[in-house]
DRENDO-1510 file (C-alpha; in Angstrom, 1 decimal, always signed):
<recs>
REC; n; res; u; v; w
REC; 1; UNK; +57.3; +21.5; +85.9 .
REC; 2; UNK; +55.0; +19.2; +87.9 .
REC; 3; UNK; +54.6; +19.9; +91.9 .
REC; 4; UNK; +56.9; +17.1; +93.0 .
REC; 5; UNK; +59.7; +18.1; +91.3 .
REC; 6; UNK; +59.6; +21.5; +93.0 .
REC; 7; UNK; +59.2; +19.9; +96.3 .
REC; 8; UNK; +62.1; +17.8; +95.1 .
REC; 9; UNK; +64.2; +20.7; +94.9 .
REC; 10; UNK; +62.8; +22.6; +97.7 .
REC; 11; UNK; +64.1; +19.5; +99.8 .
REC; 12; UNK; +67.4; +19.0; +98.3 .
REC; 13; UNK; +67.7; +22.7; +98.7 .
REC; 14; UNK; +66.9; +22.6; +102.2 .
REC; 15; UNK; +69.2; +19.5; +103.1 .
REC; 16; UNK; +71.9; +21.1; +101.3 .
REC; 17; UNK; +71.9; +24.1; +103.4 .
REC; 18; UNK; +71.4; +22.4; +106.6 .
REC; 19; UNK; +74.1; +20.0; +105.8 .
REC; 20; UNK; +76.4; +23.3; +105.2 .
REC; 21; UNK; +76.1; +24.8; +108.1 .
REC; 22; UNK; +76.4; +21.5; +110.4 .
REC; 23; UNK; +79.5; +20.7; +108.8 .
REC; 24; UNK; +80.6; +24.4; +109.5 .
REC; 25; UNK; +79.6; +23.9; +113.2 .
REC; 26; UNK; +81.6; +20.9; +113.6 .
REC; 27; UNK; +85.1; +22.1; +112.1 .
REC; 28; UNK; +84.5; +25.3; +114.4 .
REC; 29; UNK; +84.3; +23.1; +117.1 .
REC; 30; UNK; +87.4; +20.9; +116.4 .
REC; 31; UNK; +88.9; +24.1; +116.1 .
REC; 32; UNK; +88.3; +25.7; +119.3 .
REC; 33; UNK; +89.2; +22.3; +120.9 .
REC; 34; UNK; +92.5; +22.0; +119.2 .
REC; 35; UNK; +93.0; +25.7; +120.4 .
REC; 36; UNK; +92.4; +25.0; +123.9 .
REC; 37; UNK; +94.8; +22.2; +123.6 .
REC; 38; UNK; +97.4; +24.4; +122.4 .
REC; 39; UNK; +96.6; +27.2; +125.5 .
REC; 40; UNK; +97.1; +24.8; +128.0 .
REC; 41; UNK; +100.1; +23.1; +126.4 .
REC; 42; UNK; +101.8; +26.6; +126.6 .
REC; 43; UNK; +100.5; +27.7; +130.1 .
REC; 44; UNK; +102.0; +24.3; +130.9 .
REC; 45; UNK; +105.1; +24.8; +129.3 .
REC; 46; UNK; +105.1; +28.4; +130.8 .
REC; 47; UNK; +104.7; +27.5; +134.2 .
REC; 48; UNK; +107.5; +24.8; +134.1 .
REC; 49; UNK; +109.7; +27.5; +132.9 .
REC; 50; UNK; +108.7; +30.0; +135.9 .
REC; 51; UNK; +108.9; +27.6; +138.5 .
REC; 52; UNK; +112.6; +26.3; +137.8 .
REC; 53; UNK; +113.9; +29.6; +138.8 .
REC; 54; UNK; +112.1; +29.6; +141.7 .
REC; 55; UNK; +113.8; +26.8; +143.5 .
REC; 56; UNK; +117.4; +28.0; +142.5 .
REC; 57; UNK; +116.6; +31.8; +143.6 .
REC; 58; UNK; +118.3; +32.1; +147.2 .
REC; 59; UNK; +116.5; +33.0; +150.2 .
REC; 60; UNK; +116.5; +37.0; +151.1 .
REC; 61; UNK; +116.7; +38.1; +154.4 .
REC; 62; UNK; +113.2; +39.3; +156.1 .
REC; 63; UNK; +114.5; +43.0; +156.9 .
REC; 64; UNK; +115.0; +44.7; +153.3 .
REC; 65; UNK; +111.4; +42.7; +152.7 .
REC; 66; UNK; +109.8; +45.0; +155.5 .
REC; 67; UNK; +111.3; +48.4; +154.3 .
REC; 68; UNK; +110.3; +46.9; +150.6 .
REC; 69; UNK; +106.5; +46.5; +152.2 .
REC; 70; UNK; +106.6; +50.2; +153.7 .
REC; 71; UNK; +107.9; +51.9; +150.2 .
REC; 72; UNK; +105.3; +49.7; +148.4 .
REC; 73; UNK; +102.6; +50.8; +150.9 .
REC; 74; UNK; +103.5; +54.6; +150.5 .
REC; 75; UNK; +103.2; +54.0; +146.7 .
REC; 76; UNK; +99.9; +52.2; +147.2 .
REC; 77; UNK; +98.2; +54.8; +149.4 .
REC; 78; UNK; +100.0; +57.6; +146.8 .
REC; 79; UNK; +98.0; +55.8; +143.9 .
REC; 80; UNK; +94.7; +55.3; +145.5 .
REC; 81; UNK; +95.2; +58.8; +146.5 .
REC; 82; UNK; +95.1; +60.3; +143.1 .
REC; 83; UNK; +92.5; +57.6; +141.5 .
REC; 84; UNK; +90.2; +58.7; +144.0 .
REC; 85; UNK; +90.9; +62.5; +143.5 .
REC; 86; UNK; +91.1; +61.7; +139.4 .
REC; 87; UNK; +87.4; +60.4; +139.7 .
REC; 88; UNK; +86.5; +63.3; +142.2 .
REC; 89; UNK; +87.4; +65.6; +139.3 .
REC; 90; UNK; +89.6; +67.3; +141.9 .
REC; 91; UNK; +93.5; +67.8; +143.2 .
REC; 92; UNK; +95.3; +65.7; +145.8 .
REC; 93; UNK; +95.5; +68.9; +147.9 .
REC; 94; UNK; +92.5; +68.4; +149.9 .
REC; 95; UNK; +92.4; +64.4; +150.9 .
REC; 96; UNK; +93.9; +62.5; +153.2 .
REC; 97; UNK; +94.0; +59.0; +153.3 .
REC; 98; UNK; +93.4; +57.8; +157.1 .
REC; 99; UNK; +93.8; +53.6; +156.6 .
REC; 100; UNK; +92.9; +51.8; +153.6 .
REC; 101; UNK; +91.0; +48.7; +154.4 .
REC; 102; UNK; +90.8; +45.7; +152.0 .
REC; 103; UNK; +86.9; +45.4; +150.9 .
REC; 104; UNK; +84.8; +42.2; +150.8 .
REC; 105; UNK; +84.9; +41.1; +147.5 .
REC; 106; UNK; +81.7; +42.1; +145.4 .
REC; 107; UNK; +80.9; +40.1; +142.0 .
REC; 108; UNK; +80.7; +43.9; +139.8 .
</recs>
């Protein structure tokens, strides 16, 4: 075999392969567009559905929303409570939660 024919097929080699994995790129990015498509069609559709219901729900009375508040607040503190003794390694027996103070948020 003379030189130029193995640089022949050394370079169709080469274009072959590169060629592969461009048109591999490409359909994996029509994919992910056509995915995104179909996300925000149904987060569309989904949020339609949610806020119908909305509007015909009736109003409810500000009262049972308090006492709703409290019981959801004694729950809250009950949980924080026992995540904080669950990391502590520890029982519930010896904390008490004084006030529980929202933090600035922190990027973790």
């Amino acid at each position: 075999m003379n030189l130029s024919y193995i640089f022949a097929d050394a370079l169709s080699n080469t274009l072959l392969g590169m060629g592969t994995v461009f048109v591999v790129l490409i359909i994996i990015i029509l994919v992910i567009m056509l995915m995104s498509k179909c996300v925000r069609s149904y987060e569309n559709r989904g949020k339609e559905a949610l806020e119908a219901p909305k509007a015909a729900a009736p109003v409810m009375p500000a009262a049972p929303a308090e006492e709703e508040e409290v019981t959801d607040d004694l729950e809250l503190v009950a949980v924080i409570t026992a995540a904080v003794a669950a990391s502590a390694g520890t029982s519930t027996d010896g904390f008490v939660v004084r006030s529980i103070k929202r933090a600035q948020h922190r990027n973790w």
